[in-house]
Every structure is written in C-alpha cells, then in structure tokens.
PDB file of N, CA, C and O in Angstrom:
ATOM      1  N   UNK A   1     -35.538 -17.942  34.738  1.00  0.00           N
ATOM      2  CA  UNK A   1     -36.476 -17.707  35.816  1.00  0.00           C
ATOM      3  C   UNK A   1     -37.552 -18.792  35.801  1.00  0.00           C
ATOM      4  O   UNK A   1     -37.998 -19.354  34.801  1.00  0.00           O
ATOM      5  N   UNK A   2     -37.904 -18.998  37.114  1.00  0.00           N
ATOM      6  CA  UNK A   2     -38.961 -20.333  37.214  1.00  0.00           C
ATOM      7  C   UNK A   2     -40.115 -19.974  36.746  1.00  0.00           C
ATOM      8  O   UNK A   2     -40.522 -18.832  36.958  1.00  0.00           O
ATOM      9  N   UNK A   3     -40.994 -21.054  35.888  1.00  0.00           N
ATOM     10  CA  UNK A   3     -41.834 -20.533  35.078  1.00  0.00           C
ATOM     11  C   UNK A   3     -43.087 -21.254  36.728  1.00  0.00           C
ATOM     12  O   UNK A   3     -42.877 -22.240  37.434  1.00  0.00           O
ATOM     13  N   UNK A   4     -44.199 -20.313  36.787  1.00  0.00           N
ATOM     14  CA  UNK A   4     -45.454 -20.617  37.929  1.00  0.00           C
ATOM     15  C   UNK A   4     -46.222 -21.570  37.153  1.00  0.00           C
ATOM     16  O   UNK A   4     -46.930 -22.387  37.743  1.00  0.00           O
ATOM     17  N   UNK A   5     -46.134 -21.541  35.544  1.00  0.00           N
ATOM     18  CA  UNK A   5     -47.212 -22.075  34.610  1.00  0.00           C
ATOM     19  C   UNK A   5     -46.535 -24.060  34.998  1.00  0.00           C
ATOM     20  O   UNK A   5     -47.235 -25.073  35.007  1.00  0.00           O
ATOM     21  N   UNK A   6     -44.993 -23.955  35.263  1.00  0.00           N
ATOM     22  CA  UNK A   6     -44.611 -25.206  35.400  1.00  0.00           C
ATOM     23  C   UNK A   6     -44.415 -25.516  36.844  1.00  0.00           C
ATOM     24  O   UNK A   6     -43.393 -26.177  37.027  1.00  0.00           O
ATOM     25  N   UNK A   7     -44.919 -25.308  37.653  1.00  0.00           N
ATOM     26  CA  UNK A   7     -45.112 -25.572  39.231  1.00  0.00           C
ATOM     27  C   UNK A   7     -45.064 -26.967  39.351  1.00  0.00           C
ATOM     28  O   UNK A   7     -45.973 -27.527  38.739  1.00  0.00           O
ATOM     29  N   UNK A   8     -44.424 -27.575  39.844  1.00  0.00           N
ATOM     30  CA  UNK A   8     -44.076 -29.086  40.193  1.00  0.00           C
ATOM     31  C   UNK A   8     -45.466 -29.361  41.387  1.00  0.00           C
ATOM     32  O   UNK A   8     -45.713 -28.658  42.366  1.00  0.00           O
ATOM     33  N   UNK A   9     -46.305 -30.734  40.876  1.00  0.00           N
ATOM     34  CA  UNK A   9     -47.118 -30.503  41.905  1.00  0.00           C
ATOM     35  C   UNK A   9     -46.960 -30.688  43.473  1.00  0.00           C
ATOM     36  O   UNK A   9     -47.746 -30.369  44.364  1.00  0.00           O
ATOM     37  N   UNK A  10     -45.285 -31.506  43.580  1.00  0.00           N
ATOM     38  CA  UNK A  10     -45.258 -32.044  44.961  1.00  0.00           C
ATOM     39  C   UNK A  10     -44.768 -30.652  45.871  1.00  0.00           C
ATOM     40  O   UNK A  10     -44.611 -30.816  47.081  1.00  0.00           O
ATOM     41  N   UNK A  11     -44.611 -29.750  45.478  1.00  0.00           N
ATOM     42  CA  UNK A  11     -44.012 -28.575  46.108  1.00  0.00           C
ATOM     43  C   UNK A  11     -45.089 -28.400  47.135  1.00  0.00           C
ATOM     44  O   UNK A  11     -46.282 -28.667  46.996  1.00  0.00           O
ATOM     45  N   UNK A  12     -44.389 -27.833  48.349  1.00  0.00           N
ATOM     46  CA  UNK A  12     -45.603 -27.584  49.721  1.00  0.00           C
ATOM     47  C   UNK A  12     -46.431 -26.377  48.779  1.00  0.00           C
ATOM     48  O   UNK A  12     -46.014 -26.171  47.640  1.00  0.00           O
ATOM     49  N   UNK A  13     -47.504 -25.666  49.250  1.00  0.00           N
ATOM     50  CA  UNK A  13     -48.404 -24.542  49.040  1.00  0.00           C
ATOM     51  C   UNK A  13     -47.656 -23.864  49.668  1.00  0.00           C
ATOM     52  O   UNK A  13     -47.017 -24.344  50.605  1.00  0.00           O
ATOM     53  N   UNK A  14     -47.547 -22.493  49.278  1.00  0.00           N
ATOM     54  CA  UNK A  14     -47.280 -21.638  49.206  1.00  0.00           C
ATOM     55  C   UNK A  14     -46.311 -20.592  48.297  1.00  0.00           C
ATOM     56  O   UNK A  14     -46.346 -20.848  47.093  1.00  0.00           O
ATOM     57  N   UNK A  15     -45.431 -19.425  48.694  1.00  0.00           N
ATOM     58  CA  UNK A  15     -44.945 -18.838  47.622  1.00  0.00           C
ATOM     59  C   UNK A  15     -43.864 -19.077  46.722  1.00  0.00           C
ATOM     60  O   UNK A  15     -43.804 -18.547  45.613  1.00  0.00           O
ATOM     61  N   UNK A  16     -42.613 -20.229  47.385  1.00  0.00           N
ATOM     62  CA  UNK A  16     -42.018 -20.807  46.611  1.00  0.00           C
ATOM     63  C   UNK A  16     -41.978 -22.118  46.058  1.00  0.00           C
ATOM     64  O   UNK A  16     -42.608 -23.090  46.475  1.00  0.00           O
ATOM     65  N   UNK A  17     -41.302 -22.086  45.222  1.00  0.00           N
ATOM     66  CA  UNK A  17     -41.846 -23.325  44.055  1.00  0.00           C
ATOM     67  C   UNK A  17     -40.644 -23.771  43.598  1.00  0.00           C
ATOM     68  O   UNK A  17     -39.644 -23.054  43.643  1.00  0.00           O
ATOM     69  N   UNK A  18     -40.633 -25.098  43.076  1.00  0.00           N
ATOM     70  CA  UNK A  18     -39.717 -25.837  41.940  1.00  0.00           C
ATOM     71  C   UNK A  18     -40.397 -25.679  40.575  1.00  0.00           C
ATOM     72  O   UNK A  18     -41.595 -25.636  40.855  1.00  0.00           O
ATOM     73  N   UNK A  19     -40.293 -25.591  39.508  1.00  0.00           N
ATOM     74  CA  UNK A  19     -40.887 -25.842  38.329  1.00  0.00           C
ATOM     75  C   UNK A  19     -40.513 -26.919  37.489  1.00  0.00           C
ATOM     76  O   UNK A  19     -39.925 -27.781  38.142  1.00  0.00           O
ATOM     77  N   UNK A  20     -40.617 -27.164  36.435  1.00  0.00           N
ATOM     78  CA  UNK A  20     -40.445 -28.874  35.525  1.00  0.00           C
ATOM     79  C   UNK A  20     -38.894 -28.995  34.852  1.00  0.00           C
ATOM     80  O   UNK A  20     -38.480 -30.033  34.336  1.00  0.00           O
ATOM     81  N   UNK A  21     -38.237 -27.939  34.936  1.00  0.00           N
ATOM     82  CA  UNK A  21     -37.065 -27.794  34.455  1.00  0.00           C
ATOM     83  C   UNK A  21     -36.319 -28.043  35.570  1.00  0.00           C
ATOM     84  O   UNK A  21     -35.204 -28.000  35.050  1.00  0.00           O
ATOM     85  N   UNK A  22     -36.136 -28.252  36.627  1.00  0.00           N
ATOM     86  CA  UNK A  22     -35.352 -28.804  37.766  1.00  0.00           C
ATOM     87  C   UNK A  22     -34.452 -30.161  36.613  1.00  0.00           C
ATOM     88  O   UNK A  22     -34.965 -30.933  35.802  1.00  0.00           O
ATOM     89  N   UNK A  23     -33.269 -30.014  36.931  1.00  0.00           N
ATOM     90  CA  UNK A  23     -32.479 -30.981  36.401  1.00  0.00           C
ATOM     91  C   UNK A  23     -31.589 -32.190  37.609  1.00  0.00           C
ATOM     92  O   UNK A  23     -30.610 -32.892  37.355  1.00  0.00           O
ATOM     93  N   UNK A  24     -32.329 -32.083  38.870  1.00  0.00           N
ATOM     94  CA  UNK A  24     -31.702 -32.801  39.828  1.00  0.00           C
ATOM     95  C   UNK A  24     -30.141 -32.663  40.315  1.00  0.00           C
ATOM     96  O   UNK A  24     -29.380 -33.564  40.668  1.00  0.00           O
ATOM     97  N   UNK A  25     -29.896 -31.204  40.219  1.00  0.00           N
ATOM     98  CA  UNK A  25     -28.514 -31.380  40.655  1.00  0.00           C
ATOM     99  C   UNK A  25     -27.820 -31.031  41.519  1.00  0.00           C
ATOM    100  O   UNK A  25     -26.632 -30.709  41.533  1.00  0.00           O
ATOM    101  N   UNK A  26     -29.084 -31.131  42.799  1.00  0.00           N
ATOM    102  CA  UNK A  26     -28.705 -31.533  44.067  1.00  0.00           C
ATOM    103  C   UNK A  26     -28.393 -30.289  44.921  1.00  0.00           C
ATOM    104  O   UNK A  26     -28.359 -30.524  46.129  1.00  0.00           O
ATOM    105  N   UNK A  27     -28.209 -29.283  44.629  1.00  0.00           N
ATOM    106  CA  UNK A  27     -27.812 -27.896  44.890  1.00  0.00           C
ATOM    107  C   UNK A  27     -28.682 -27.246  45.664  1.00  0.00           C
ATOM    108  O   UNK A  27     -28.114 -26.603  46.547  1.00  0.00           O
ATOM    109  N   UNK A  28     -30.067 -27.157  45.669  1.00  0.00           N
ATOM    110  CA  UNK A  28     -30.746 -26.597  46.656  1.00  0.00           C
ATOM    111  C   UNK A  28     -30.703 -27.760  47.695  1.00  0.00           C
ATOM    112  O   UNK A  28     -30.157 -27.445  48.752  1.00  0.00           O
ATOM    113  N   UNK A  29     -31.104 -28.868  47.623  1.00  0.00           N
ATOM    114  CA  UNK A  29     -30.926 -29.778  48.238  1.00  0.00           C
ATOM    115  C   UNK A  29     -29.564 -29.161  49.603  1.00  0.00           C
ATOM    116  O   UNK A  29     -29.722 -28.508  50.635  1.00  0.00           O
ATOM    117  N   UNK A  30     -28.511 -29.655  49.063  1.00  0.00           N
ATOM    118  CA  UNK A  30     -27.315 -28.963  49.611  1.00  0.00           C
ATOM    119  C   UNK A  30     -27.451 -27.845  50.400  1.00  0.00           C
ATOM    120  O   UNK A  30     -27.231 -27.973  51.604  1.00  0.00           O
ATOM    121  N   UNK A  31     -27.868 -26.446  49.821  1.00  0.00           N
ATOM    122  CA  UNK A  31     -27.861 -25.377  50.808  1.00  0.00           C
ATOM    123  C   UNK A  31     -28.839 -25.047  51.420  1.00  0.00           C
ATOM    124  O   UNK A  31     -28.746 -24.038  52.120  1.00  0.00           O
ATOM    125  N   UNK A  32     -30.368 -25.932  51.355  1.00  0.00           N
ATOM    126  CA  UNK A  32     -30.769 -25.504  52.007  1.00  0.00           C
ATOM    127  C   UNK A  32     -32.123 -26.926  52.465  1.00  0.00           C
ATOM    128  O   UNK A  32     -33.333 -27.020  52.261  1.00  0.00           O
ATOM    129  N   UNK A  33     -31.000 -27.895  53.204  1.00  0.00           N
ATOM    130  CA  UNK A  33     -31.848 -29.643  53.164  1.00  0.00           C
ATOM    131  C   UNK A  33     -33.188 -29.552  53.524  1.00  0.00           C
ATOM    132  O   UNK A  33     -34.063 -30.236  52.993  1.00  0.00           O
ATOM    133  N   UNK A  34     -33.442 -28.516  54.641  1.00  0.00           N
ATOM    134  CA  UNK A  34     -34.710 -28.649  54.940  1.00  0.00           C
ATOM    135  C   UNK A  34     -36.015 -28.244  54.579  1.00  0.00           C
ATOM    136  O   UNK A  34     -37.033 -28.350  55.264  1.00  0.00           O
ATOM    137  N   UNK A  35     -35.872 -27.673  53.207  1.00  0.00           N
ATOM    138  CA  UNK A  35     -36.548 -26.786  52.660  1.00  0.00           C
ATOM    139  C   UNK A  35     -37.370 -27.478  51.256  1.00  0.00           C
ATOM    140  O   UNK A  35     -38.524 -27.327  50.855  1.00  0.00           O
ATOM    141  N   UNK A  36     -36.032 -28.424  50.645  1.00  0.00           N
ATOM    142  CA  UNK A  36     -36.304 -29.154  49.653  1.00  0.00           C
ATOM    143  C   UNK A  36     -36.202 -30.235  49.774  1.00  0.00           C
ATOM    144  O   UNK A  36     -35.423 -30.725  50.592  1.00  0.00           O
ATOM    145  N   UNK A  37     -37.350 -31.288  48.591  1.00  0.00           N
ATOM    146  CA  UNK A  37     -36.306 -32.799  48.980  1.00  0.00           C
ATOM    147  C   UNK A  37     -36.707 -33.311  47.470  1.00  0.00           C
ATOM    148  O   UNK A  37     -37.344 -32.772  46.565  1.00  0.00           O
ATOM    149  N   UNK A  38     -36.254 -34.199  47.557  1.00  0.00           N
ATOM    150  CA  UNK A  38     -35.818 -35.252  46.235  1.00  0.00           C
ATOM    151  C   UNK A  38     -37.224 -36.144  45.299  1.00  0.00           C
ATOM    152  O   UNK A  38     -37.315 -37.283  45.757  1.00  0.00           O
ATOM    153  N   UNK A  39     -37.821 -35.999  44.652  1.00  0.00           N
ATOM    154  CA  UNK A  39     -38.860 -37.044  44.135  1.00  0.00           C
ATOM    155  C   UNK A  39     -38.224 -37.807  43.777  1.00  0.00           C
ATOM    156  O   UNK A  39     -37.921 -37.638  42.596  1.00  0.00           O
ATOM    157  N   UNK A  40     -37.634 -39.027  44.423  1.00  0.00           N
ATOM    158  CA  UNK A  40     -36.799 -40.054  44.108  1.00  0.00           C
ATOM    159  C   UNK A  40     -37.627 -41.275  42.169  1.00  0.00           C
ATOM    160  O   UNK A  40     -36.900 -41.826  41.342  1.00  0.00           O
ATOM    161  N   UNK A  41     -38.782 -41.255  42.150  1.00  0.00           N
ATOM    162  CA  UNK A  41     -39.105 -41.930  41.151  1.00  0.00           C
ATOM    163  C   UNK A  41     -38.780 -40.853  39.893  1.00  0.00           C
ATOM    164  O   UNK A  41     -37.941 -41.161  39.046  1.00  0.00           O
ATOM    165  N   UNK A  42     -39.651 -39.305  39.818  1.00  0.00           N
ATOM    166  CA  UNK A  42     -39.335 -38.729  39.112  1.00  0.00           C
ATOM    167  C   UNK A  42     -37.804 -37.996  39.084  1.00  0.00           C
ATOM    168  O   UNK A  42     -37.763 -37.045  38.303  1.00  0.00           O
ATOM    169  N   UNK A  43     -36.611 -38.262  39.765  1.00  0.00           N
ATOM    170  CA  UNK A  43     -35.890 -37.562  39.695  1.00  0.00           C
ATOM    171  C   UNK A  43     -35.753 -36.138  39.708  1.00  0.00           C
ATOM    172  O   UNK A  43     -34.882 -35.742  38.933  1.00  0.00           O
ATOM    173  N   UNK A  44     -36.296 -35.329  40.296  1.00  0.00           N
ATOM    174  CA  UNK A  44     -35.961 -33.856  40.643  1.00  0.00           C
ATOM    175  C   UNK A  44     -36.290 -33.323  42.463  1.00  0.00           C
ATOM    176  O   UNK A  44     -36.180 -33.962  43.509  1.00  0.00           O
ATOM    177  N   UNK A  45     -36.592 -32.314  42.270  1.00  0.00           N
ATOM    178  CA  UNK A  45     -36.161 -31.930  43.567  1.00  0.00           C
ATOM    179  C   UNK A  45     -37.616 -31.102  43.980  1.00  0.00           C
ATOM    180  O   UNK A  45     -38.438 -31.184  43.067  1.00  0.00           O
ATOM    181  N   UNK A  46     -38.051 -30.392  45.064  1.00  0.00           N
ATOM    182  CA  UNK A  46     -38.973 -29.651  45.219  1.00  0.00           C
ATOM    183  C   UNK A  46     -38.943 -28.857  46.603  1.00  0.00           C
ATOM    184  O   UNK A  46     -38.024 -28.934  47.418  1.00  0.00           O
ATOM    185  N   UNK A  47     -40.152 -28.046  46.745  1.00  0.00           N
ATOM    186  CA  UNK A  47     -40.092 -27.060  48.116  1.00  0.00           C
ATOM    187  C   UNK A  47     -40.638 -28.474  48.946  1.00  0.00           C
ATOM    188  O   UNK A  47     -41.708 -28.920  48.532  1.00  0.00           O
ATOM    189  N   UNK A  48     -40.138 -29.034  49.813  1.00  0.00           N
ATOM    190  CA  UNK A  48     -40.757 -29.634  50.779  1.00  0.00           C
ATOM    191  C   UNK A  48     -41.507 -29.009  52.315  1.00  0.00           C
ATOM    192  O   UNK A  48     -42.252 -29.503  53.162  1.00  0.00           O
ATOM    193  N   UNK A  49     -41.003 -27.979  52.166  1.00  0.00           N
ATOM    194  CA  UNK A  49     -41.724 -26.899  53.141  1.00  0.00           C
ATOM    195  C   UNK A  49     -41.708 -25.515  52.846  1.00  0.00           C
ATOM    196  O   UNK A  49     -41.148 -25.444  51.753  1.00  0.00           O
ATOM    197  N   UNK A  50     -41.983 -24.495  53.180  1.00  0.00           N
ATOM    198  CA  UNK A  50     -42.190 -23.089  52.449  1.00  0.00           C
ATOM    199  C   UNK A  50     -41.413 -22.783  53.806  1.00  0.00           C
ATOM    200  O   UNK A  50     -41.788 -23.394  54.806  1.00  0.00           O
ATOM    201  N   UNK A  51     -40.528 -22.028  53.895  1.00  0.00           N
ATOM    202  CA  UNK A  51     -39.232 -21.132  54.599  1.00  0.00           C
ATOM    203  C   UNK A  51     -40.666 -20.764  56.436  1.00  0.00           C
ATOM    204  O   UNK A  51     -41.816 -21.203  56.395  1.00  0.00           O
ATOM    205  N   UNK A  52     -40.331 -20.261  57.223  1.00  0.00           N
ATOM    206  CA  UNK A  52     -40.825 -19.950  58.143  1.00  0.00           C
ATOM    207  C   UNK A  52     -40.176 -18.563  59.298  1.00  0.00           C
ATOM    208  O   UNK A  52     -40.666 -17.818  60.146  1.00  0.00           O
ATOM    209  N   UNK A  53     -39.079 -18.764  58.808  1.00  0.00           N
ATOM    210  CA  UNK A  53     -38.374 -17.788  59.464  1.00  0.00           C
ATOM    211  C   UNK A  53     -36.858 -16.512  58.204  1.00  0.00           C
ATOM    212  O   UNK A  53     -36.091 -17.145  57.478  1.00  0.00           O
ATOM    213  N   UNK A  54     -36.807 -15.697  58.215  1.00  0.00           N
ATOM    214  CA  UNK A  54     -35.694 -14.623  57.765  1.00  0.00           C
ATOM    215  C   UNK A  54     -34.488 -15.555  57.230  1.00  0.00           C
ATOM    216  O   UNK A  54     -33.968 -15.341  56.135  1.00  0.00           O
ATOM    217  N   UNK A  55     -33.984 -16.858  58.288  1.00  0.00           N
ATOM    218  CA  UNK A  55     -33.064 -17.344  57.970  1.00  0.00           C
ATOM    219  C   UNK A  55     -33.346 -18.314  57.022  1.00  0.00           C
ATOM    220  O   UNK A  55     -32.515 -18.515  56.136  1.00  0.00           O
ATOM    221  N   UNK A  56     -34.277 -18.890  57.055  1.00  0.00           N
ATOM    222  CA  UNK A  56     -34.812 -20.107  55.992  1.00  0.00           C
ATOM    223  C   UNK A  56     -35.085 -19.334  54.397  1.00  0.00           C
ATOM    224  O   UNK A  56     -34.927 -19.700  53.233  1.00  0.00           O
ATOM    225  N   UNK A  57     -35.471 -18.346  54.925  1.00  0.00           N
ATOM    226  CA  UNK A  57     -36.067 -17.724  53.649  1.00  0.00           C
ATOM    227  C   UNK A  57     -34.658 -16.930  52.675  1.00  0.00           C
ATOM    228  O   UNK A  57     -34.776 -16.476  51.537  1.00  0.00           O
ATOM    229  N   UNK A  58     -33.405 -16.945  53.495  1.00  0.00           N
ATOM    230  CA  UNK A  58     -32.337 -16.541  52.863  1.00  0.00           C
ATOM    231  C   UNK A  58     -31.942 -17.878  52.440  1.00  0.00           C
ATOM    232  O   UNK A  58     -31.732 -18.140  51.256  1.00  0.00           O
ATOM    233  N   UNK A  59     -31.835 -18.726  53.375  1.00  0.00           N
ATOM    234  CA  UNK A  59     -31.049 -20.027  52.676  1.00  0.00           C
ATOM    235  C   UNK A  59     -31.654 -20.565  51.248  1.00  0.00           C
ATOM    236  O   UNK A  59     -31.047 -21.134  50.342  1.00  0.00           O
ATOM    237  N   UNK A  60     -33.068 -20.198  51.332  1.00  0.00           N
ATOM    238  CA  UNK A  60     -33.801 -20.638  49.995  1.00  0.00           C
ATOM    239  C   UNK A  60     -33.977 -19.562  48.751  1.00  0.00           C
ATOM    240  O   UNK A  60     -34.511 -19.772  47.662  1.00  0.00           O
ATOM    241  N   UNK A  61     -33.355 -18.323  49.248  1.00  0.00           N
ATOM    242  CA  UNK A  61     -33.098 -17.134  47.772  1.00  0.00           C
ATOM    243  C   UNK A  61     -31.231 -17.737  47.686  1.00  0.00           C
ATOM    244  O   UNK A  61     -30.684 -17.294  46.676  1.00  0.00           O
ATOM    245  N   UNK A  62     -30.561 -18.375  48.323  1.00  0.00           N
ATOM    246  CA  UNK A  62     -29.171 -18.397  48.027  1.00  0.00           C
ATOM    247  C   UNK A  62     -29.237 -19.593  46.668  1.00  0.00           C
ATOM    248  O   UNK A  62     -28.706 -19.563  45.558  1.00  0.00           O
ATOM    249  N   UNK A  63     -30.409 -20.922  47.531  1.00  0.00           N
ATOM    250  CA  UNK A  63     -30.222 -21.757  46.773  1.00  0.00           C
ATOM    251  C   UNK A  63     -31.154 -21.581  45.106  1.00  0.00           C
ATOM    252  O   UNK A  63     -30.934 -22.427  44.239  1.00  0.00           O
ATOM    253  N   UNK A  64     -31.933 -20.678  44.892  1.00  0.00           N
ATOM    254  CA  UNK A  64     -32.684 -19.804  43.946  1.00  0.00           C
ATOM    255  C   UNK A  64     -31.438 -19.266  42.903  1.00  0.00           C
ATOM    256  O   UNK A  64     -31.135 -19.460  41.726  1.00  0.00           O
ATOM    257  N   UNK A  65     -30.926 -18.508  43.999  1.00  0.00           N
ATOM    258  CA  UNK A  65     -29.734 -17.844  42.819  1.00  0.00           C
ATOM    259  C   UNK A  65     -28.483 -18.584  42.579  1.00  0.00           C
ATOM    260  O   UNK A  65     -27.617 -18.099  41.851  1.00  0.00           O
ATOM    261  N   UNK A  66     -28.285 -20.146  43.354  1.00  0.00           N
ATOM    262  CA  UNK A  66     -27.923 -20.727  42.685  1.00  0.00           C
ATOM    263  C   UNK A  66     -27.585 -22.006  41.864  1.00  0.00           C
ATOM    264  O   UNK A  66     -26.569 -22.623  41.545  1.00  0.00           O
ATOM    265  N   UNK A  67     -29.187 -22.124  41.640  1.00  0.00           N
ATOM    266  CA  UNK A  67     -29.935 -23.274  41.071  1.00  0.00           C
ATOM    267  C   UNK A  67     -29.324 -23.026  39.270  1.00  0.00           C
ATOM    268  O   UNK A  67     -29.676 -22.058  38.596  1.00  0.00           O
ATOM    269  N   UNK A  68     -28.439 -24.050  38.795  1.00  0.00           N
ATOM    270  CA  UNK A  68     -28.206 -23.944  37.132  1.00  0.00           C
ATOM    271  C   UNK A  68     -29.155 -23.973  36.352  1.00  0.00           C
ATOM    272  O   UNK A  68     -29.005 -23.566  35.200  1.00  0.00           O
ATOM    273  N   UNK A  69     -30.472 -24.510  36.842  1.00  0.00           N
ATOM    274  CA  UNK A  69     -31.266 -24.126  35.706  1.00  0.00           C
ATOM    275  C   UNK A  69     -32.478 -23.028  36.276  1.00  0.00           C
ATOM    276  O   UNK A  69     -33.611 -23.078  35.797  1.00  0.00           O
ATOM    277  N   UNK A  70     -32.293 -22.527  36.817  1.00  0.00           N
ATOM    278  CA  UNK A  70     -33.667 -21.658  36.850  1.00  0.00           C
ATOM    279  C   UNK A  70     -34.743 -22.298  37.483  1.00  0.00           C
ATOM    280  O   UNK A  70     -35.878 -22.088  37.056  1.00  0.00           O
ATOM    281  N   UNK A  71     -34.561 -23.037  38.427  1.00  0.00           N
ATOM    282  CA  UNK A  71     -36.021 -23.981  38.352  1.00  0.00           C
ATOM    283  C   UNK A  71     -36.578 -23.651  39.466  1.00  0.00           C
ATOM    284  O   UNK A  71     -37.488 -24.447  39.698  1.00  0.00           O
ATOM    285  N   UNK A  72     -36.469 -22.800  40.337  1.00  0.00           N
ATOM    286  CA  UNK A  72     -36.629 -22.409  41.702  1.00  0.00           C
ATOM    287  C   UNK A  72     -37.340 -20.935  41.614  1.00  0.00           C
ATOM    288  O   UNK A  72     -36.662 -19.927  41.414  1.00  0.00           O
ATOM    289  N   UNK A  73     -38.608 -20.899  41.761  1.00  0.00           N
ATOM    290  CA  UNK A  73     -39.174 -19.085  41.774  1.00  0.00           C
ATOM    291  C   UNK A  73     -39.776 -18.877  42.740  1.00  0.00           C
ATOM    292  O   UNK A  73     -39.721 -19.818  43.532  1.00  0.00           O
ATOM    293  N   UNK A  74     -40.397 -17.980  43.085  1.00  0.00           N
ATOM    294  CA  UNK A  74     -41.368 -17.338  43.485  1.00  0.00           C
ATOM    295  C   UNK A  74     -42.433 -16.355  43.341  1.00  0.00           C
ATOM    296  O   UNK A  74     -42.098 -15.270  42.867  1.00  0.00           O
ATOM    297  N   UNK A  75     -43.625 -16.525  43.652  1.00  0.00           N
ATOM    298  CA  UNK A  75     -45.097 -16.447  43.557  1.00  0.00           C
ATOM    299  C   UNK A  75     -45.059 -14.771  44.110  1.00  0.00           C
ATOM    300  O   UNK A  75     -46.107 -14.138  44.232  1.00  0.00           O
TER     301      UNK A  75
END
C-alpha cells in the first residue's frame, strides 16, 4: 500500500498520489494515460491530474490495483 509519508512531490494536489517506490513500469501510465505521466529525469511515474469524473476515477483504482509495487494510494 502507498505510503502518504512518501508522496512524490510532482503529483497534482489532491487525493491520489504516487509515492517513492514507483518502479517505472509503465502500467498506470498504460491504463490510465491521462491521469499519470512520466518524470522522465527521475524515472518514475506520477498523478498528473486528480480523476474528475466516475470514469477517470475507475480507470485510476484499476491502475492502483494494478500497480506491482504498491506505489499508487489514496488520501
């Protein structure tokens, strides 16, 4: 489970988050592009926007539950 104490700082504000254990492997990215994107220098991934609608907000619990490391929570 995503730790809040490791909140990635580039993540938009609000309730979901990437944390420091993100291992870049592209997977939320994938299911849900518009939601997350890439810190290309640091290599990992983050919320680039916080969900807005029922459907966004499912695409981003799919890619949550199936992120390999845990790195995806919510607040």
């Amino acid at each position: 489970m995503a730790d809040p104490r490791l909140r990635l700082r580039d993540n938009a504000p609000g309730r979901f988050f990437v944390d420091s254990e993100c291992t870049d492997c592209d997977t939320c990215r994938c299911l849900a592009p518009g939601l997350f994107a890439r810190n290309d220098e640091a290599g990992y991934s983050y919320v680039v926007r916080q969900p807005v609608d029922d459907d966004e907000a499912d695409e981003l619990y799919e890619a949550m539950d199936r992120c390999p490391a845990d790195a995806i929570g919510e607040m």
